[in-house]
Biopython code that builds the backbone (N, CA, C, O; Angstrom):
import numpy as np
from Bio.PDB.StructureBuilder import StructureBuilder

atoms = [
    (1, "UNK", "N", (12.594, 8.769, 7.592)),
    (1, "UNK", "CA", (11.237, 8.278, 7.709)),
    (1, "UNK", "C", (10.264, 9.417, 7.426)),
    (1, "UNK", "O", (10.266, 10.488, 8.032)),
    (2, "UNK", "N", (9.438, 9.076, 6.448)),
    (2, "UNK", "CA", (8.503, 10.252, 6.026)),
    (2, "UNK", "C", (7.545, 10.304, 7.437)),
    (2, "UNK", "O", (7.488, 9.506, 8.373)),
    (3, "UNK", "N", (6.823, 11.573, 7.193)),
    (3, "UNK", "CA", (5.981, 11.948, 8.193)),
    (3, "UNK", "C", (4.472, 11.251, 7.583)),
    (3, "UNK", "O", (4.169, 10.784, 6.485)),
    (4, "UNK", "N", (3.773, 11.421, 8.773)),
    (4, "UNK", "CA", (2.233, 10.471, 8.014)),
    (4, "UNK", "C", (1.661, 11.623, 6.747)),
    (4, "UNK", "O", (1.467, 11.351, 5.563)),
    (5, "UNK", "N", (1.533, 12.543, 7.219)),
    (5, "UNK", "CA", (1.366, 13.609, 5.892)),
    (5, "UNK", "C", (2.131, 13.428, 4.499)),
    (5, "UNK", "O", (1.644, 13.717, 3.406)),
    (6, "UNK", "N", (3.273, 12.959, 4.694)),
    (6, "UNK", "CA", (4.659, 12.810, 2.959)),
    (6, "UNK", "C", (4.029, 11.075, 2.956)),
    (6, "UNK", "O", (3.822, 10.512, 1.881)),
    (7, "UNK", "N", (3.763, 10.332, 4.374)),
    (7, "UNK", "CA", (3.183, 9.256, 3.546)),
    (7, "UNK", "C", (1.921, 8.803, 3.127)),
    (7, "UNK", "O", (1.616, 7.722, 2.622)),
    (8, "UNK", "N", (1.158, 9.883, 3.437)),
    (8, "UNK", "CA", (-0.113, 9.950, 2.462)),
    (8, "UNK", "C", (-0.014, 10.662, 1.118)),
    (8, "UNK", "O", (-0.772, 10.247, 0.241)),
    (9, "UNK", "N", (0.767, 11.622, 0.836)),
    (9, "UNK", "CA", (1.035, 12.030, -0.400)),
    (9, "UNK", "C", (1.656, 10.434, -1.199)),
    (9, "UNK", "O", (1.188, 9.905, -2.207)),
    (10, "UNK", "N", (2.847, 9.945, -0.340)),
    (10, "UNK", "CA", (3.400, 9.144, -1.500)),
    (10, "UNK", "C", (2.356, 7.790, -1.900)),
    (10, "UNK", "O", (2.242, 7.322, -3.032)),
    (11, "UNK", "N", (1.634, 7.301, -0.652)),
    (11, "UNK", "CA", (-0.092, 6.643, -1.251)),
    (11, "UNK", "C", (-0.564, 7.118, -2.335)),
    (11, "UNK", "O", (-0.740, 6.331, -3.265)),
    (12, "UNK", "N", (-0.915, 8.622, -2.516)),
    (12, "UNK", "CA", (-2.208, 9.160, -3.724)),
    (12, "UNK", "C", (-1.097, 9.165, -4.656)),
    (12, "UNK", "O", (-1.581, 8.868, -5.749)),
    (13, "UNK", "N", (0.661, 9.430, -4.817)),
    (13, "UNK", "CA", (1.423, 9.373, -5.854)),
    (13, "UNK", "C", (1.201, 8.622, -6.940)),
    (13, "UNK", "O", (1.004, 8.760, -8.148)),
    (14, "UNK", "N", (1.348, 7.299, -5.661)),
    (14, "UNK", "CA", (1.599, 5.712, -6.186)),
    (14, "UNK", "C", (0.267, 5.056, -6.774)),
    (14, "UNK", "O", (0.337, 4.113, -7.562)),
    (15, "UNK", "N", (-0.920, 5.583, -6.366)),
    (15, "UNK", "CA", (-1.977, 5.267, -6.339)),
    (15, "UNK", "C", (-2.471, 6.041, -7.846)),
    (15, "UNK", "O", (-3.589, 5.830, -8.316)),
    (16, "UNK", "N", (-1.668, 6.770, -8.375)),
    (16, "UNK", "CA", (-2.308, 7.475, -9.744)),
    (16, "UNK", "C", (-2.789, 5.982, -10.803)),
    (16, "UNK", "O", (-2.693, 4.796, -10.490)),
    (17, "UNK", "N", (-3.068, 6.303, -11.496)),
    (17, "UNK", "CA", (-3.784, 5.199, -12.558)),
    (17, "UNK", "C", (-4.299, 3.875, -12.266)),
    (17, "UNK", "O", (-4.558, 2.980, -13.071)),
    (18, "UNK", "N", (-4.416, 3.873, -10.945)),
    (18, "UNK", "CA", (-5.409, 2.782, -10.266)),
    (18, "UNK", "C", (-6.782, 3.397, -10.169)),
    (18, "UNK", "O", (-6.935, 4.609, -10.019)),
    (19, "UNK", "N", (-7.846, 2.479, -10.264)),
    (19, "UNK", "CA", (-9.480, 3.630, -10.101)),
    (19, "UNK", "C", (-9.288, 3.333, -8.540)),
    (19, "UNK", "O", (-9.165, 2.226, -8.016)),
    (20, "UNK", "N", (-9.293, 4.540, -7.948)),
    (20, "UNK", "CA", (-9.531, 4.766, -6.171)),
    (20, "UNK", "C", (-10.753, 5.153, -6.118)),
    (20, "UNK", "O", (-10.873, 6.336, -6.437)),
    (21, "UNK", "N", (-11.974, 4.487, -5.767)),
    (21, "UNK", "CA", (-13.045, 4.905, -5.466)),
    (21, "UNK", "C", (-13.349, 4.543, -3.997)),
    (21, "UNK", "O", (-13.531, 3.363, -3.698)),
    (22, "UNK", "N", (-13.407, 5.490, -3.103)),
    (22, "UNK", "CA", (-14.244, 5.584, -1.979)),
    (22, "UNK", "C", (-12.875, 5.109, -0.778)),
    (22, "UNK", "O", (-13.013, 4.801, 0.406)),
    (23, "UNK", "N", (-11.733, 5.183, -1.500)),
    (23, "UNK", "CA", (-10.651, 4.511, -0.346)),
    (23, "UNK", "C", (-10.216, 6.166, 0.525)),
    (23, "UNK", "O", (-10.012, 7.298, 0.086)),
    (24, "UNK", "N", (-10.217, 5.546, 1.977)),
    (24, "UNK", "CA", (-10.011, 6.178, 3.071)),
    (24, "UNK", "C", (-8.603, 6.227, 3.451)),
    (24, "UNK", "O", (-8.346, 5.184, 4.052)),
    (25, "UNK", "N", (-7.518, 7.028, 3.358)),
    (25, "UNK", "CA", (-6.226, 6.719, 3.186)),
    (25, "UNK", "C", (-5.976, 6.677, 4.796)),
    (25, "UNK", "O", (-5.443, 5.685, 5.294)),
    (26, "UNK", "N", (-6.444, 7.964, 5.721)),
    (26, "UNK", "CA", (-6.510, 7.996, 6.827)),
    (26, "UNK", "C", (-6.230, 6.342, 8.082)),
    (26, "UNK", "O", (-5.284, 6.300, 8.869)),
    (27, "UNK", "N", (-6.966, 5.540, 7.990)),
    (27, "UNK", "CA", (-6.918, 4.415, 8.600)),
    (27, "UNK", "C", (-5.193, 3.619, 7.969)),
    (27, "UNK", "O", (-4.710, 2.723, 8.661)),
    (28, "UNK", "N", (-4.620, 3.971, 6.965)),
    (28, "UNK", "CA", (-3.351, 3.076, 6.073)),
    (28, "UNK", "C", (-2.087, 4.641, 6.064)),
    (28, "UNK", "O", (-0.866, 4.618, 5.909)),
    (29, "UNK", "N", (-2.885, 5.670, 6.262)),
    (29, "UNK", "CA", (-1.834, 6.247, 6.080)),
    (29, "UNK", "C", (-0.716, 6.640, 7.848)),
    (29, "UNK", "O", (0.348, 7.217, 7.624)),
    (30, "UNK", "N", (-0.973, 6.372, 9.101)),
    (30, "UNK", "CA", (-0.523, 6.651, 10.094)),
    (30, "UNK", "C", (0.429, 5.341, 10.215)),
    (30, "UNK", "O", (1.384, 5.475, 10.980)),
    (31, "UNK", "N", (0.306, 4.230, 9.630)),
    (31, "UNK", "CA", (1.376, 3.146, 10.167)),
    (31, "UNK", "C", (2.589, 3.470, 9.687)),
    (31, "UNK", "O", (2.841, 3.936, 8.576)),
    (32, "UNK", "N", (3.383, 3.192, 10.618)),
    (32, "UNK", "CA", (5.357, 3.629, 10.521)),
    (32, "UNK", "C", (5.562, 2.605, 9.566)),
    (32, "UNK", "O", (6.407, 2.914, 8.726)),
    (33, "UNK", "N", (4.974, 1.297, 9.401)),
    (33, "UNK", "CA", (5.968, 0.472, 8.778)),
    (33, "UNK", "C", (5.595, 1.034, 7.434)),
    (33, "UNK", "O", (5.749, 0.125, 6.618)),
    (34, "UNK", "N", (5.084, 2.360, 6.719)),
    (34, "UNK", "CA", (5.306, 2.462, 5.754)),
    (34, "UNK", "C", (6.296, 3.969, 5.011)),
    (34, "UNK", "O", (5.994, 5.100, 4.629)),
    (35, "UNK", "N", (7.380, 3.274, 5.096)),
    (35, "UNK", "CA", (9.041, 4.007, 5.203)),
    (35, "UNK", "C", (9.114, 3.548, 3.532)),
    (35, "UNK", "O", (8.559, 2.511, 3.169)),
    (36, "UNK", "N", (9.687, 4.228, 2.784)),
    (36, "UNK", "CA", (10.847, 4.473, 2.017)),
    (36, "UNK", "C", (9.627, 3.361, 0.851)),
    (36, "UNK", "O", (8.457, 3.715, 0.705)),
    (37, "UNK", "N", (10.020, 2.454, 0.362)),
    (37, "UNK", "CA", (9.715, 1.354, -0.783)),
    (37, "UNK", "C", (8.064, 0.953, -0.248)),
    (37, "UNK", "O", (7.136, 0.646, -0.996)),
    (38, "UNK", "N", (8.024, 1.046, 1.077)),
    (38, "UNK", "CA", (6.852, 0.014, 1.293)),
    (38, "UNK", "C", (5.262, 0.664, 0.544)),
    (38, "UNK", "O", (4.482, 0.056, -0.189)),
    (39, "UNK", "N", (5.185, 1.989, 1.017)),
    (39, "UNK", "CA", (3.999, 2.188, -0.044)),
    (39, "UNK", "C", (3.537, 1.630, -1.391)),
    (39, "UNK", "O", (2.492, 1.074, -1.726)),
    (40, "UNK", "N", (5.043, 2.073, -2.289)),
    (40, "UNK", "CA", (4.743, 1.318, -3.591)),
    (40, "UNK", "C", (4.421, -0.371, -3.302)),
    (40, "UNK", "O", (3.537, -0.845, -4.015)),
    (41, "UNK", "N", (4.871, -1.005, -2.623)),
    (41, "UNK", "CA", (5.026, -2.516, -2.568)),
    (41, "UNK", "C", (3.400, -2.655, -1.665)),
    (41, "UNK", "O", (2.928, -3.781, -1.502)),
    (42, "UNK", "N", (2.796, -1.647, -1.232)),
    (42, "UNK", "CA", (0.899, -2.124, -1.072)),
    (42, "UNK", "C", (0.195, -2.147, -1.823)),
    (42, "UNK", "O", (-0.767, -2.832, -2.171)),
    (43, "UNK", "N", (1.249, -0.451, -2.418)),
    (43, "UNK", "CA", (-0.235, -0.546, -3.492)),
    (43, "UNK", "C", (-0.079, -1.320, -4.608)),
    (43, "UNK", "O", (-1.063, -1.695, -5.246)),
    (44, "UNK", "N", (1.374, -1.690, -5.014)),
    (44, "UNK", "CA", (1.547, -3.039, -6.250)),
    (44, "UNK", "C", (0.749, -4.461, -5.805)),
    (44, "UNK", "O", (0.382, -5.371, -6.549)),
    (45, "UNK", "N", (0.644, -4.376, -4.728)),
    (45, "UNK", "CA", (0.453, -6.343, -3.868)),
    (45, "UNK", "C", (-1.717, -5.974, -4.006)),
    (45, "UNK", "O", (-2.576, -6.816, -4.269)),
    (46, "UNK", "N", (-1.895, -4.671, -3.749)),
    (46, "UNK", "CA", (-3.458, -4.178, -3.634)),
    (46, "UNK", "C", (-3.850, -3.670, -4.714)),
    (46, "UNK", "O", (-4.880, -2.996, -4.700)),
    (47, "UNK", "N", (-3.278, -3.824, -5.670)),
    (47, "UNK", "CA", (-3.523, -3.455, -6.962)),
    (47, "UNK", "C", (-3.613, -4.852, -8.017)),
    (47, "UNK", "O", (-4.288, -5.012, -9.034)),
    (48, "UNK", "N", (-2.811, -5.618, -7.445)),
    (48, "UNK", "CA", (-3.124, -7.306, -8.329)),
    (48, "UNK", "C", (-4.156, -7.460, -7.382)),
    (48, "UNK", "O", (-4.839, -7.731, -8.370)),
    (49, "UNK", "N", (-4.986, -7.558, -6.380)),
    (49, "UNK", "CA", (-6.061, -7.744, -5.737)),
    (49, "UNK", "C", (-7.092, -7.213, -6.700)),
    (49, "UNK", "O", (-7.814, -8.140, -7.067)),
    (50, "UNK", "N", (-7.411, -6.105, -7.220)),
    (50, "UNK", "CA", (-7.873, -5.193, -8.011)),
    (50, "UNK", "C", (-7.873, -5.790, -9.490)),
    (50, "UNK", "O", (-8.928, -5.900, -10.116)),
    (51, "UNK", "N", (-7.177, -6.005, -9.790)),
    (51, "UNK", "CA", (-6.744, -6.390, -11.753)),
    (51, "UNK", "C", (-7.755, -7.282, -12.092)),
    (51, "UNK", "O", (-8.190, -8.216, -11.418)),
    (52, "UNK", "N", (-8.119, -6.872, -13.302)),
    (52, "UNK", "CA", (-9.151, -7.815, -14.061)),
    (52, "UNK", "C", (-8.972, -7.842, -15.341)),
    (52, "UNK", "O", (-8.803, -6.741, -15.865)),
    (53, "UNK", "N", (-8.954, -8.870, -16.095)),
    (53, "UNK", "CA", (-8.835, -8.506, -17.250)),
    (53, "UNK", "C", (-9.582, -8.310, -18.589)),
    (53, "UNK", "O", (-9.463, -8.839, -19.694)),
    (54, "UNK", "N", (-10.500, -7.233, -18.018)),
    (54, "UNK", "CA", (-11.787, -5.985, -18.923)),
    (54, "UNK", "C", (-10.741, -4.969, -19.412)),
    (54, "UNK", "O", (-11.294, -3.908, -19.701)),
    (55, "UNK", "N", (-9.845, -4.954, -19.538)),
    (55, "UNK", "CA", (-8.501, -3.990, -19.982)),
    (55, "UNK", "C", (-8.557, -2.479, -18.766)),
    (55, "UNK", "O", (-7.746, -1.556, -18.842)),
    (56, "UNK", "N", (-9.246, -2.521, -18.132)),
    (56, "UNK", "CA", (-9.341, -1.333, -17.355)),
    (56, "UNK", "C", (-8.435, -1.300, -16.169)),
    (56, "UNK", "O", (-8.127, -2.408, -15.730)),
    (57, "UNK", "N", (-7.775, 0.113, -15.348)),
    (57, "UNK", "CA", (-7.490, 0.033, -14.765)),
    (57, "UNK", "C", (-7.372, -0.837, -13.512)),
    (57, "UNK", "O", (-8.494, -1.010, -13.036)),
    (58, "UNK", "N", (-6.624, -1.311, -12.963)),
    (58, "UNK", "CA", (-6.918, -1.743, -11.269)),
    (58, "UNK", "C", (-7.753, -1.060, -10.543)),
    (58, "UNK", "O", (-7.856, 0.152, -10.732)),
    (59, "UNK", "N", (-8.451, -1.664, -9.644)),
    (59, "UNK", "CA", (-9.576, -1.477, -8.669)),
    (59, "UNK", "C", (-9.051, -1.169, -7.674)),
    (59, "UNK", "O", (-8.545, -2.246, -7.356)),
    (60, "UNK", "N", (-8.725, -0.332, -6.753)),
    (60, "UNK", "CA", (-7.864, 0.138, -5.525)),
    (60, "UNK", "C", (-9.081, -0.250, -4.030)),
    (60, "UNK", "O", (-10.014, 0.545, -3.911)),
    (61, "UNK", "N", (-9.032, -0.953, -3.414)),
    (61, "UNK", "CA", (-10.143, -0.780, -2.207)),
    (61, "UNK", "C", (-9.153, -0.624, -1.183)),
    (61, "UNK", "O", (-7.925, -0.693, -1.232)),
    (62, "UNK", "N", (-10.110, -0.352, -0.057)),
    (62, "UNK", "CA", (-9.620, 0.073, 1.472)),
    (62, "UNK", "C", (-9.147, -1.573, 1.804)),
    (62, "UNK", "O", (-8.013, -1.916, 2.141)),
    (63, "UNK", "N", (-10.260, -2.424, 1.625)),
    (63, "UNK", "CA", (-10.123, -3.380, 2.308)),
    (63, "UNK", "C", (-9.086, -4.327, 1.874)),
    (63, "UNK", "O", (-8.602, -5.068, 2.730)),
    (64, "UNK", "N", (-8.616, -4.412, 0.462)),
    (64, "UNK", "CA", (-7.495, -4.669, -0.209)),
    (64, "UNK", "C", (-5.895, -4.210, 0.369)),
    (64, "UNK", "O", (-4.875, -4.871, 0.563)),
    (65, "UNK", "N", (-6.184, -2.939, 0.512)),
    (65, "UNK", "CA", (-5.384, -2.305, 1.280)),
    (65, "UNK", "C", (-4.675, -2.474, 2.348)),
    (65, "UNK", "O", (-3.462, -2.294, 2.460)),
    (66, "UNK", "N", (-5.871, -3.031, 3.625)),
    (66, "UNK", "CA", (-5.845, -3.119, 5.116)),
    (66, "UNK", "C", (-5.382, -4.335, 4.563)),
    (66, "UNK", "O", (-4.154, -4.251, 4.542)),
    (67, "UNK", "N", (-5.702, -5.292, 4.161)),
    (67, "UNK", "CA", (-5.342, -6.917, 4.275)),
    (67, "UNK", "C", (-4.005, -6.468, 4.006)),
    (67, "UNK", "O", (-3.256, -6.481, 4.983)),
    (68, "UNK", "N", (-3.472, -6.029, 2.794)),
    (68, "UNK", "CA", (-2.092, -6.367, 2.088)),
    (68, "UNK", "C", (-0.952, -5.872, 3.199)),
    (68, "UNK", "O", (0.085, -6.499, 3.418)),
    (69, "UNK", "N", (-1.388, -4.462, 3.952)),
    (69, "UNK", "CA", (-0.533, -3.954, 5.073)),
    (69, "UNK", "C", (-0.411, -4.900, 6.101)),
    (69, "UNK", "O", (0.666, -5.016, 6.686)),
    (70, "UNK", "N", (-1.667, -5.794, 6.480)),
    (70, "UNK", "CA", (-1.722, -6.569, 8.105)),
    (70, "UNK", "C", (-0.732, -7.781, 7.043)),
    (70, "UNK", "O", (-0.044, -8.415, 7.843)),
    (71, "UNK", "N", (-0.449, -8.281, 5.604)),
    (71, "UNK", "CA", (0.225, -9.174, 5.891)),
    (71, "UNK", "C", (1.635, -8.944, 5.816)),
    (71, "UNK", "O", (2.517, -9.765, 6.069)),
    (72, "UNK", "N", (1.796, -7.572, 5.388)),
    (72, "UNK", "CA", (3.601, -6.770, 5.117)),
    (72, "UNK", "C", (3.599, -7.040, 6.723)),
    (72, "UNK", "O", (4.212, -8.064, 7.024)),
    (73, "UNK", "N", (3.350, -6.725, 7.201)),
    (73, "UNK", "CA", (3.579, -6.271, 8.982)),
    (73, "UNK", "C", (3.601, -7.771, 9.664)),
    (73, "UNK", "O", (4.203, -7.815, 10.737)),
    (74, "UNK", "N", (3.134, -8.781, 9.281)),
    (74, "UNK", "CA", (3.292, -9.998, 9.887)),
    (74, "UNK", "C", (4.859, -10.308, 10.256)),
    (74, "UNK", "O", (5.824, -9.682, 9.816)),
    (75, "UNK", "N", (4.892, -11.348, 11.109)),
    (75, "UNK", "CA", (6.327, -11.929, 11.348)),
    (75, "UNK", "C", (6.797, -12.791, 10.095)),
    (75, "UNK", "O", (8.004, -12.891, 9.876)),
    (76, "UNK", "N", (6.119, -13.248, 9.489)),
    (76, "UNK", "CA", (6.185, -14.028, 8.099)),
    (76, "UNK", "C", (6.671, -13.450, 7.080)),
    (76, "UNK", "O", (7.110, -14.018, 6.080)),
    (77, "UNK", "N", (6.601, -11.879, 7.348)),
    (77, "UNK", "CA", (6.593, -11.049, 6.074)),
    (77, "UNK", "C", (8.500, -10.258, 6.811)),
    (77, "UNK", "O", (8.922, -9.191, 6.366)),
    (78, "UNK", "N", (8.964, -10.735, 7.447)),
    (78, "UNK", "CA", (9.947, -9.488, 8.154)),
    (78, "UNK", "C", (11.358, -10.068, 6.989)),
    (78, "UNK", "O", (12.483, -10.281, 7.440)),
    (79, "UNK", "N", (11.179, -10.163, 6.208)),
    (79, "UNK", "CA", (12.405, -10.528, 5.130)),
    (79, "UNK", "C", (11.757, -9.466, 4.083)),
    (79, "UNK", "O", (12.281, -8.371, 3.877)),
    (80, "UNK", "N", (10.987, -9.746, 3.671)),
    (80, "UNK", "CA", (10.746, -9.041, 2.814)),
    (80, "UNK", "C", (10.507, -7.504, 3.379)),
    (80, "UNK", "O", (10.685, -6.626, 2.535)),
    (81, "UNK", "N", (10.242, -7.205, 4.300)),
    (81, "UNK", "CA", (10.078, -5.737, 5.002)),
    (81, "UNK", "C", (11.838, -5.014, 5.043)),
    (81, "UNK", "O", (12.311, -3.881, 4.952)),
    (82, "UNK", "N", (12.440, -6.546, 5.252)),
    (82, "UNK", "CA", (13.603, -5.771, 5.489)),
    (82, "UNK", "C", (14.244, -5.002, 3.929)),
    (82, "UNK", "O", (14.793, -3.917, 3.735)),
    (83, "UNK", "N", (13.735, -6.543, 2.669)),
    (83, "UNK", "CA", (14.507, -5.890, 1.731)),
    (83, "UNK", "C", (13.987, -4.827, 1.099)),
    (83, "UNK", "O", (14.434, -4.408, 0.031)),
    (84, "UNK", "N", (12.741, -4.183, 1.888)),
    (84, "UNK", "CA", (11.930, -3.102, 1.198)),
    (84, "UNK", "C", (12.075, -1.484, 2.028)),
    (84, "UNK", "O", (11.439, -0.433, 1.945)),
    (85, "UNK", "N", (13.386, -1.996, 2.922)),
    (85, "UNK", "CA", (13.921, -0.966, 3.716)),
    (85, "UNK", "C", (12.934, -0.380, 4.745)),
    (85, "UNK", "O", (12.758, 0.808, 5.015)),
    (86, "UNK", "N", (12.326, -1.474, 5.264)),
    (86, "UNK", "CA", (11.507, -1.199, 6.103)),
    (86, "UNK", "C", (12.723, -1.868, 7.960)),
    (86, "UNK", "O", (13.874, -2.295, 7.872)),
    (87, "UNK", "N", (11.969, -1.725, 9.244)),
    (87, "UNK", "CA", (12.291, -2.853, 9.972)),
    (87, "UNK", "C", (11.468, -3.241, 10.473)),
    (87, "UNK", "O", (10.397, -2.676, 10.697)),
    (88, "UNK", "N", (11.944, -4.760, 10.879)),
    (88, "UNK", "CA", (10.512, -5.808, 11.307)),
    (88, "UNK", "C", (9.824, -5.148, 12.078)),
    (88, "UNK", "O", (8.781, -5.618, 12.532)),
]
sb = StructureBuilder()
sb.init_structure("model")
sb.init_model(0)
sb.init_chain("A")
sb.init_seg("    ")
for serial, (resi, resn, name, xyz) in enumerate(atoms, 1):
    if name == "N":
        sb.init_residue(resn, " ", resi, " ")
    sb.init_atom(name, np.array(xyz, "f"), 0.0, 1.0, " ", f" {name:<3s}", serial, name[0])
structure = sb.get_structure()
């Protein structure tokens, strides 16, 4: 399990060629449930939140963000957490 520090690095990793303007990683980067796959799988799920098709990058927001994590973390979501090597 990365530390909140390796999982804020792997956020800004994953987060390259998305436009990040004004996102606060701090508030998304301390939750445990984001182990091993799950970063990439927010910022892919908060990045189609973002997509438009002006050919430009994805739009990265905080609030995109917070939603897509509160619904990984739901009881609804604990199948898919599992196959993303997370636990419920």
């Amino acid at each position: 399990m990365p530390a909140a520090t390796e999982r804020r690095r792997l956020l800004e990793l994953y987060a390259r060629g998305l436009r990040v303007d004004g996102v606060d990683w701090e508030p998304i980067r301390p939750h445990r449930r984001l182990q091993r796959r799950l970063p990439r799988e927010l910022l892919r799920q908060s990045a189609l939140h973002g997509a438009s098709d002006d050919g430009e990058a994805p739009r990265l927001t905080e609030a995109a963000l917070v939603n897509v994590l509160a619904d990984l973390s739901t009881a609804a979501q604990t199948m898919t957490l599992r196959l993303l090597g997370s636990s419920p």
